[in-house]
NUVO-526198 format. One line per 10 residues: number of its first residue (from 1); for each residue x, y, z of C-alpha. Coordinates in steps of 0.2 Angstrom, whole numbers. Layout:
N
NUM = X:Y:Z | ... .
***
This chain:
503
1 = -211:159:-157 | -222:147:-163 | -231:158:-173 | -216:166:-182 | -213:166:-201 | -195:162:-196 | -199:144:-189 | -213:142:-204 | -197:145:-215 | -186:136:-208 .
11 = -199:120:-205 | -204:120:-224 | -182:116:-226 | -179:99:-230 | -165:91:-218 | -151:95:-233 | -154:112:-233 | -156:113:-215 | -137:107:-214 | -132:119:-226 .
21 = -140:133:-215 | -132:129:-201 | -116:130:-210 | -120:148:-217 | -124:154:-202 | -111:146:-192 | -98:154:-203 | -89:171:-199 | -89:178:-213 | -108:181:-215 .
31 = -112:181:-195 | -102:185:-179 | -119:185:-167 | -118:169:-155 | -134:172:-151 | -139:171:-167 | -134:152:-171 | -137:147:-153 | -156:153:-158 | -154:139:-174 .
41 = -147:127:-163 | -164:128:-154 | -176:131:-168 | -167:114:-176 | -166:102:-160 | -185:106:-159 | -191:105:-175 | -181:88:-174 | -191:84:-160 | -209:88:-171 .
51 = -219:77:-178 | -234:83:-188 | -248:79:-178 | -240:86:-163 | -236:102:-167 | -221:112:-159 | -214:106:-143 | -215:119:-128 | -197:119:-130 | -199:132:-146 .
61 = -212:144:-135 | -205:162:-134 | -202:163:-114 | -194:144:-115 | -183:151:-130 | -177:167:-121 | -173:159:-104 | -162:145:-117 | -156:162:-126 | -151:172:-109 .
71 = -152:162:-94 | -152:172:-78 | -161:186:-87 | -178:192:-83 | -190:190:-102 | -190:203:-113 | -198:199:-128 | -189:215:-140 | -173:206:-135 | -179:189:-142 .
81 = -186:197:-156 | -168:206:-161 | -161:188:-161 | -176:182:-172 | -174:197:-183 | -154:194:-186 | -156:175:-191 | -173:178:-203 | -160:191:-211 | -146:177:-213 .
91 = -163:164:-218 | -166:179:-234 | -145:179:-236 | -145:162:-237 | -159:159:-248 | -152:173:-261 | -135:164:-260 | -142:145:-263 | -151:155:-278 | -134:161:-283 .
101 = -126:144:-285 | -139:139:-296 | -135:151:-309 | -122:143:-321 | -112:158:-326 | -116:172:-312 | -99:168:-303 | -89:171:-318 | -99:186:-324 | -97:196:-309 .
111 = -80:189:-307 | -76:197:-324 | -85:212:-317 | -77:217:-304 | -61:213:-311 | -64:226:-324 | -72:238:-311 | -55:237:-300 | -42:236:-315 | -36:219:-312 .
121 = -34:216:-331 | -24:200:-329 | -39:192:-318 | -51:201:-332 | -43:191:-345 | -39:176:-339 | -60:173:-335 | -65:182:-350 | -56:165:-360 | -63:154:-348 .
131 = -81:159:-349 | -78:160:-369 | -76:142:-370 | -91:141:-357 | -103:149:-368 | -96:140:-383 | -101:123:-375 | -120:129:-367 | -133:120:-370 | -147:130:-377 .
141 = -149:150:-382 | -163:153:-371 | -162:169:-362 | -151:164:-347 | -137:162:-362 | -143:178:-370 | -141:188:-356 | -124:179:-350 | -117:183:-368 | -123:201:-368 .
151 = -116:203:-351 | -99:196:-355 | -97:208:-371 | -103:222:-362 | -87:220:-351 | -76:214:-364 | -80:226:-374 | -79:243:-364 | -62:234:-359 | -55:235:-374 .
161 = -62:251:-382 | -54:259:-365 | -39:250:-362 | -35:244:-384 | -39:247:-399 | -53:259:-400 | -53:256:-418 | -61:237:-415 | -79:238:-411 | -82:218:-414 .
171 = -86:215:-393 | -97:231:-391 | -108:224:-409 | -108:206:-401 | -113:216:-386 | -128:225:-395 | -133:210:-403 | -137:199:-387 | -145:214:-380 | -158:213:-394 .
181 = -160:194:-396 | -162:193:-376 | -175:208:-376 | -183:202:-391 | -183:186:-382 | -193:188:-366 | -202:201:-373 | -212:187:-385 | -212:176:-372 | -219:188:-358 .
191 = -232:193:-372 | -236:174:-372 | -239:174:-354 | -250:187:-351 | -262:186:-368 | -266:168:-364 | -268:175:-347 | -279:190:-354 | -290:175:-363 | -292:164:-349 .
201 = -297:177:-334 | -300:192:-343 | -285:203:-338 | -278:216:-349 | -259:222:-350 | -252:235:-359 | -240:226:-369 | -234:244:-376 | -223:244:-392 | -226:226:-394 .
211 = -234:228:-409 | -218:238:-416 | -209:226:-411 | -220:213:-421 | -217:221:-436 | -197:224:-434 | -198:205:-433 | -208:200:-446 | -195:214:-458 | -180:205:-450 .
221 = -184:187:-450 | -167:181:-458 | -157:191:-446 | -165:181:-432 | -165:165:-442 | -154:155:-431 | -165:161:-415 | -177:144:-411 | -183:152:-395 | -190:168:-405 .
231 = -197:156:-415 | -205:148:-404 | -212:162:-394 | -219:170:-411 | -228:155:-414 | -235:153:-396 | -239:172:-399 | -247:169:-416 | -259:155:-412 | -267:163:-397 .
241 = -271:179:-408 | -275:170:-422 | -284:154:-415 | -294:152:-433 | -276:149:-442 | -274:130:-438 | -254:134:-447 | -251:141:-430 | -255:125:-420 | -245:114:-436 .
251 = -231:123:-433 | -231:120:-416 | -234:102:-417 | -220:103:-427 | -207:111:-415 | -214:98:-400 | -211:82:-412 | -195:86:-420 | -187:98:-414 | -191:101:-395 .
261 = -173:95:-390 | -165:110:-397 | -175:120:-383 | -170:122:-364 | -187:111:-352 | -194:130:-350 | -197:131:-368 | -201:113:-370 | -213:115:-356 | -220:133:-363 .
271 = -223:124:-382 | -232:110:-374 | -243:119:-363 | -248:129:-380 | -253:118:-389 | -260:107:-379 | -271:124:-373 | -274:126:-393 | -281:109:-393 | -295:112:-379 .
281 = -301:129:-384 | -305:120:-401 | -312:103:-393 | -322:115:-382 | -329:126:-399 | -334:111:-406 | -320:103:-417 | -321:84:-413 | -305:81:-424 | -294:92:-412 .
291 = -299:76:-397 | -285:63:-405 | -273:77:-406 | -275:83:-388 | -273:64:-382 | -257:62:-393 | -250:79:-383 | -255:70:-366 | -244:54:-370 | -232:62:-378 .
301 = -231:77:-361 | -233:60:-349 | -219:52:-359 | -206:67:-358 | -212:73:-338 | -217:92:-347 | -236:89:-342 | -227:87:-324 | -225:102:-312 | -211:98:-298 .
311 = -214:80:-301 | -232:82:-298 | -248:79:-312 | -263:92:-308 | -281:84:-304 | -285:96:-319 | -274:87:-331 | -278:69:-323 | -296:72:-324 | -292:78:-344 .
321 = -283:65:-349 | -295:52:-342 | -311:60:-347 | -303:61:-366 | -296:42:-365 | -314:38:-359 | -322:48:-374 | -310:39:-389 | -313:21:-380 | -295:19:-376 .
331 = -300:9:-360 | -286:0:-357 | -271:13:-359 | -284:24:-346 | -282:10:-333 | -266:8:-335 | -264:28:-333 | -275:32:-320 | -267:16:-312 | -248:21:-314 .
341 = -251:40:-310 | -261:38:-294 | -244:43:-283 | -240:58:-295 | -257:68:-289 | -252:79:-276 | -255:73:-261 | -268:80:-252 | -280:77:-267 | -274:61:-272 .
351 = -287:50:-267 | -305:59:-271 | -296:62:-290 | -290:45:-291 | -307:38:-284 | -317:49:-293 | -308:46:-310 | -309:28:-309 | -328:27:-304 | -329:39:-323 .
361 = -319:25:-331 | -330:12:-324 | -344:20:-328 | -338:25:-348 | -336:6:-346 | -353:3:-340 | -349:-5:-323 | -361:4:-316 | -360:-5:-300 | -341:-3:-300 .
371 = -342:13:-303 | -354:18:-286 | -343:7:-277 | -328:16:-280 | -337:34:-280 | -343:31:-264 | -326:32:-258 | -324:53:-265 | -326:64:-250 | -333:79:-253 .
381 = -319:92:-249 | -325:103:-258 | -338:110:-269 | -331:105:-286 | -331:87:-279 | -348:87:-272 | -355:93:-290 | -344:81:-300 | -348:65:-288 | -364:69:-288 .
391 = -368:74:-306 | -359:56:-311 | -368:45:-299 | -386:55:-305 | -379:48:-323 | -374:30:-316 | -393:27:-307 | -400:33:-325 | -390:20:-335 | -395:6:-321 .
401 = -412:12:-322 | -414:15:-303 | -428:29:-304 | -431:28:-286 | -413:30:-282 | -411:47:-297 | -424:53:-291 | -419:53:-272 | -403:61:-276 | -411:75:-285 .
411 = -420:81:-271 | -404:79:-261 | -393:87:-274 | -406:102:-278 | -405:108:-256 | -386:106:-257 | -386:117:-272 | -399:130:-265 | -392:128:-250 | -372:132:-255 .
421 = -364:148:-253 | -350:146:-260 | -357:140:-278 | -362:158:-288 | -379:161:-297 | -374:155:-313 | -368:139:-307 | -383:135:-297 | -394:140:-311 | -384:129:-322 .
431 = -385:113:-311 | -402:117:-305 | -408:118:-324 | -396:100:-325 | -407:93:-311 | -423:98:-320 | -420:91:-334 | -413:74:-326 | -431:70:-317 | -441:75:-335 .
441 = -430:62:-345 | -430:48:-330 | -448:51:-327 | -452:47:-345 | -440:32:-347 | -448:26:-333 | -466:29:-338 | -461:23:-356 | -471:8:-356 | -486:22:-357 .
451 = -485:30:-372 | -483:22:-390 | -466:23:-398 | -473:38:-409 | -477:48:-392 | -462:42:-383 | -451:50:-397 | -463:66:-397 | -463:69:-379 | -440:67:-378 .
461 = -440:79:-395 | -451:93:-384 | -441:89:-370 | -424:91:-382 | -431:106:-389 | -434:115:-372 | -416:109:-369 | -408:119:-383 | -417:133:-379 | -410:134:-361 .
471 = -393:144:-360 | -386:137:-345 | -387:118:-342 | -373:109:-335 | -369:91:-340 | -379:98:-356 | -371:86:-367 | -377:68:-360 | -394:76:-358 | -395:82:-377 .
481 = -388:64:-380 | -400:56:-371 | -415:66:-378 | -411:70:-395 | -421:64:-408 | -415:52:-421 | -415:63:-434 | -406:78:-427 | -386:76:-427 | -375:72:-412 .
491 = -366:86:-402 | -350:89:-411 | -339:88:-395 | -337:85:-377 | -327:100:-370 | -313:94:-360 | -316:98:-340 | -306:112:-330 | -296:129:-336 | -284:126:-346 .
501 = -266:127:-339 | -257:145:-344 | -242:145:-356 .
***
C-alpha cells in the first residue's frame, strides 16, 4: 500500500481538495462501494498522522489495511487490490470533474447540447440566451472563447436549420467562422511551440500545410483584423523564422507595452517568453545593445508575475537577471532583487541560487572576500553547481591575487573534471581548456615583475592569440578580457547563462 500510486496521488492533495474528495466519493451518485470510502477514511486518518520525515505509519501497510478493510477475514491481497483499484478510478473521476468546474462555459455548452440531442427546445433556448450574454461579456478572444463560440453556433445553428427557417444561414456562417479563427488560432501558436522548440533541442515536426495556411493569412489579413491573438502568434512565429528582422522583435515589444491587456495571462505569458527568448539569442550572437532591452523585459515580467511559473522564479531566470544587472552595473536594483526574490526560487534550490548569486554580485562589486564568504555556503548538488562555484571562486583568487590559492584549485578542479561522469566530452574539454588557460595568465601576472612591460604585453598577446584559436573554452570571455591586448577591441557581449525558456 505504501508503495501505491493511489496513496502518492492522494498525498500530493492539499487538505481542500482532500475534503472535496471525500465528498465525491462519499456521494451516491458517483459510488455505492462502502468499502471503497471506508479505504479513504483510512488512507486520510494516516496520511493525517504523516509527517515528512517519518514516512507512512504502519497503519497504511497493505495486510494492516486489509484486516481494517475485512476484519475477521484471512488476507487476500487481489481483494485489497479491487478496493484500491475502485477508488483510484473515483481519484481519475474526480480529477476530470474538478477539471470540469474550471471551465467557464463547458456546463452550459453541453447543457445546450444535450438539450438539443433530446429535443428539449424550451431548455435549448432558454441556455442558448443565457450563454449569448455570457460570451458577449468574456474577457478575451483567445481560444477557450473561440472554441466556446464555435460550439454554441454549431448547436444553434443545426437547431434552427432543422427545426426554423432553413432559409437563414446566419448561426451555421457565425459557426464556420469560429471554427476558422479557433483552428487558425492554435494552429499559429502550436507552430510557435514547436519551432522554438525545434531551435532550442534540435526536434523536427511536421507542421504540414502550415505554410498554406501562412499564405491564406497573409491574403486575408483584413478579414482577421480584429483577431489580436492571430496577431500575436504570427509575430511570435515571424521572429523565430526570421530572427535577422529586428521589426519582428519591435512589434512584439509593442504588443507587451501597450497592448498586452487585451490578451488572456497565456498569451501575455507566450509574448513575453518570446521576446525576452529574442533578446538572448541576440545578446548571445554578439549584439550588446539587445542587453538593456532584455533587463527592461525582466522588470517589466517581475513587475506583472509573467516571468513567474505557479508563483515560482527559475534559478535559470534568477541567475539571468542577476548576471545581466551585474553586467549593466545596476548594483543596487540586483540587491534589492536577488534580496526580495530569495523565497520565490523553488524550494529545494533556493539556497545554493541564492548563495551563489549573491557571492556573483559581490564579486561583480569586487568584495572579493564577501563573495568567498557567501560561496562557500553553495553545496555542490549537482554538477552545474560544482562548475559554476567553482569557475567563480577560480575568478575571485585571480582578482585578490591569491596565486597560491588559483593554483590549488585548478589542480582540484582539473580531477573533479577528469574524474566526472556525468559531464560529456565537450564540456570537460571546454573547462579543462578554461583551467589551462587560467594557470598561464595567473602564472604570468604573478611572474610579472620579470619581464619588462614590452614582454609582459607580448607574452598575454601570444597567450590571447592561442585563446582565439581554441574552439571550446568555457568562461572564454573573462579570459579574453583578461589577456587581450590593448589594441584589439573588447568582446562584444557576455551571453546570458542557461536555455532559454520555450514560448
Amino acid at each position: 500500500m505504501k508503495e501505491s500510486k493511489l496513496l502518492e496521488y492522494i498525498g500530493r492533495m492539499d487538505p481542500r481538495d482532500r475534503d472535496r474528495f471525500r465528498s465525491f466519493v462519499q456521494s451516491p451518485y458517483f459510488n455505492q462501494h462502502e468499502k471503497t470510502i471506508q479505504l479513504l477514511d483510512l488512507v486520510l486518518k494516516g496520511l493525517d498522522n504523516t509527517s515528512t520525515s517519518s514516512g507512512y505509519p504502519t497503519s497504511l501497510e497493505r495486510k494492516a489495511v486489509h484486516k481494517q478493510l475485512f476484519p475477521g477475514e484471512p488476507y487476500d491481497e487481489q481483494q485489497l487490490f479491487n478496493v484500491m483499484s475502485y477508488l483510484k478510478k473515483l481519484h481519475h473521476r474526480f480529477l476530470a470533474y474538478e477539471k470540469f468546474g474550471e471551465e467557464e462555459l463547458e456546463e452550459s455548452l453541453l447543457t445546450l447540447e444535450a438539450a438539443f440531442s433530446k429535443n428539449q427546445f424550451d431548455l435549448l433556448k432558454n441556455r442558448s440566451k443565457q450563454i449569448e450574454k455570457r460570451l458577449e461579456k468574456y474577457a478575451f478572444q483567445d481560444s477557450r472563447f473561440l472554441l466556446a463560440s464555435y460550439r454554441y453556433y454549431n448547436t444553434l445553428g443545426y437547431y434552427s436549420s432543422h427545426y426554423e427557417d432553413r432559409t437563414k444561414g446566419e448561426h451555421l456562417q457565425h459557426m464556420l467562422n469560429y471554427l476558422d479563427r479557433y483552428y487558425l488560432l492554435e494552429k499559429l501558436k502550436h507552430a510557435c511551440h514547436l519551432t522554438a522548440n525545434n531551435i532550442n533541442v534540435n526536434t523536427n515536426f511536421d507542421l504540414s500545410f502550415f505554410e498554406a495556411l501562412l499564405d491564406y493569412y497573409r491574403q486575408n489579413r483584413d478579414k482577421y483584423a480584429h483577431d489580436r491573438g492571430i496577431a500575436l502568434y504570427y509575430a511570435i512565429y515571424m521572429s523565430l523564422k526570421e530572427a535577422d528582422q529586428p521589426s519582428h522583435y519591435q512589434q512584439l515589444k509593442q504588443l507587451l507595452m501597450e497592448e498586452r491587456q487585451h490578451f488572456s495571462i497565456a498569451q501575455q505569458r507566450d509574448l513575453f517568453i518570446s521576446a525576452n527568448n529574442y533578446c538572448i539569442s541576440r545578446i548571445n550572437q554578439g549584439d550588446t545593445s539587445y542587453q538593456t532591452e532584455l533587463f527592461v523585459l525582466y522588470q517589466l515580467g517581475l513587475e506583472t508575475g509573467l516571468i513567474l511559473d505557479n508563483d515560482l522564479l527559475t534559478e535559470w531566470n534568477f541567475k539571468n537577471i542577476t548576471a545581466l544587472g551585474c553586467l549593466l552595473k545596476e548594483y543596487e536594483w540586483t540587491e534589492q532583487f536577488v534580496q526580495n526574490y530569495r523565497d520565490k526560487l523553488p524550494l529545494h534550490r533556493r539556497e545554493n541560487a541564492y548563495n551563489y548569486n549573491l557571492a556573483h554580485l559581490y564579486y561583480s562589486k569586487r568584495l572579493y572576500k564577501e563573495a568567498q564568504r557567501v560561496l562557500l555556503l553553495v553545496q555542490f548538488s549537482d554538477v552545474k553547481y560544482h562548475l559554476s562555484a567553482n569557475s567563480l571562486l577560480l575568478r575571485i583568487y585571480y582578482e585578490s591575487g591569491d596565486t597560491e590559492a588559483l593554483l590549488s584549485l585548478i589542480d582540484t578542479f582539473r580531477i573533479y573534471i577528469i574524474r566526472n561522469r556525468k559531464m560529456t566530452v565537450e564540456q570537460k574539454r571546454g573547462f579543462t581548456n578554461f583551467l589551462r588557460f587560467s594557470k598561464k595568465l595567473a602564472l604570468l601576472k604573478h611572474h610579472a615583475e620579470a619581464y619588462s612591460r614590452r614582454g609582459l604585453e607580448e607574452k598575454l598577446a601570444a597567450l590571447y592569440e592561442k585563446l582565439v584559436q581554441t574552439p571550446n573554452v568555457a568562461n572564454r570571455l573573462w579570459l579574453e578580457e583578461e589577456c587581450r591586448p590593448a589594441n584589439v577591441a573588447a568582446p562584444v557581449a557576455t551571453p546570458i547563462v542557461g536555455a532559454p525558456a520555450r514560448v
